[in-house]
C-alpha positions, 0 to 999 in steps of 0.5 A: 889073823890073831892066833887062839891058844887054850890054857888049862890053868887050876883045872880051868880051860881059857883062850889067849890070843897070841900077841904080835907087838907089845905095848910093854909091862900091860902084856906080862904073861902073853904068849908071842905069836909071829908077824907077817914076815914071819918073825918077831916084832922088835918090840917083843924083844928084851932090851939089848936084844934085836935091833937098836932102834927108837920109835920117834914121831915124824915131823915129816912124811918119811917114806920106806927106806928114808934116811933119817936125821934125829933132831931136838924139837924144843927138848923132843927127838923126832925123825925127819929126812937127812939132806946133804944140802944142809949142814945138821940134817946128816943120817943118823938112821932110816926107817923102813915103813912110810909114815905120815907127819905127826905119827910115830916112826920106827928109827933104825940106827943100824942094821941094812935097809931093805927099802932102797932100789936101784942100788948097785951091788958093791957100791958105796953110798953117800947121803943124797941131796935128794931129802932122805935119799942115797947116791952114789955120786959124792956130792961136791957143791959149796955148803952140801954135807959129804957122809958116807952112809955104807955099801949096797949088798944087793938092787935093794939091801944098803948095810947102814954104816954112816961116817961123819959128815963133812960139810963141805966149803 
């Protein structure tokens, strides 16, 4: 529910609505309003400041919580699933919101991914051979991609630290 505000301006009352994105330069002088989580959006925030991120188009479904490898689509970068099973499709970040192919993904390249389940507090995760998917079990097959993407901080919370990946002989 967009949020109404009454502005008196030279002696003239007018309404705003409060913005919860930003589409940029277009929304100079709106005042922000929270989101459904109760903060605010990364896109209202100046440059340095809140999450390091990029949005991205999808040349894939991503689901929530997917780790993401950003790769070059003839001089484009788009997001699609890391994989430990093919050397170049390491984890470079992941997403928190399923998107389908085509559309634009927000790519996370660090913070804690929210998304995940099962995970053990603790725990060291490495990139899965499950496309998008962590494990804690390293993996070890001829030609997989061993990289450490960081440690569970609850059932659900992994701290996104990715190491180098290592394709393995």
């Amino acid at each position: 529910m967009a949020q109404k505000f009454l502005r008196l301006l030279s002696g003239v009352i007018s309404e705003l609505e409060a913005l919860v994105t930003s589409a940029g330069a277009g929304d100079a002088g709106k005042i922000p309003a929270l989101d459904a989580t109760g903060k605010l959006d990364n896109s209202l925030m100046p440059v340095g400041i809140g999450a390091d991120s990029k949005i991205l188009p999808a040349s894939e479904n991503l689901a929530a919580g997917d780790l993401v490898n950003v790769w070059n689509d003839s001089g484009t970068a788009k997001a699609r699933k890391a994989d430990a099973t093919t050397a170049g499709k390491e984890a470079n970040g992941f997403v928190l919101s399923a998107v389908t192919l085509g559309n634009n993904a927000t790519v996370y390249f660090d913070g804690t991914d929210t998304q995940l389940s099962s995970l053990t507090p603790g725990v060291v995760y490495y990139l899965a051979t499950t496309a998008g998917g962590v494990t804690d079990t390293p993996p070890s097959g001829s030609g997989n991609v061993l990289q450490r993407v960081g440690r569970a901080l609850s059932a659900t919370e992994l701290t996104f630290e990715p190491g180098e990946p290592i394709t393995l002989a």
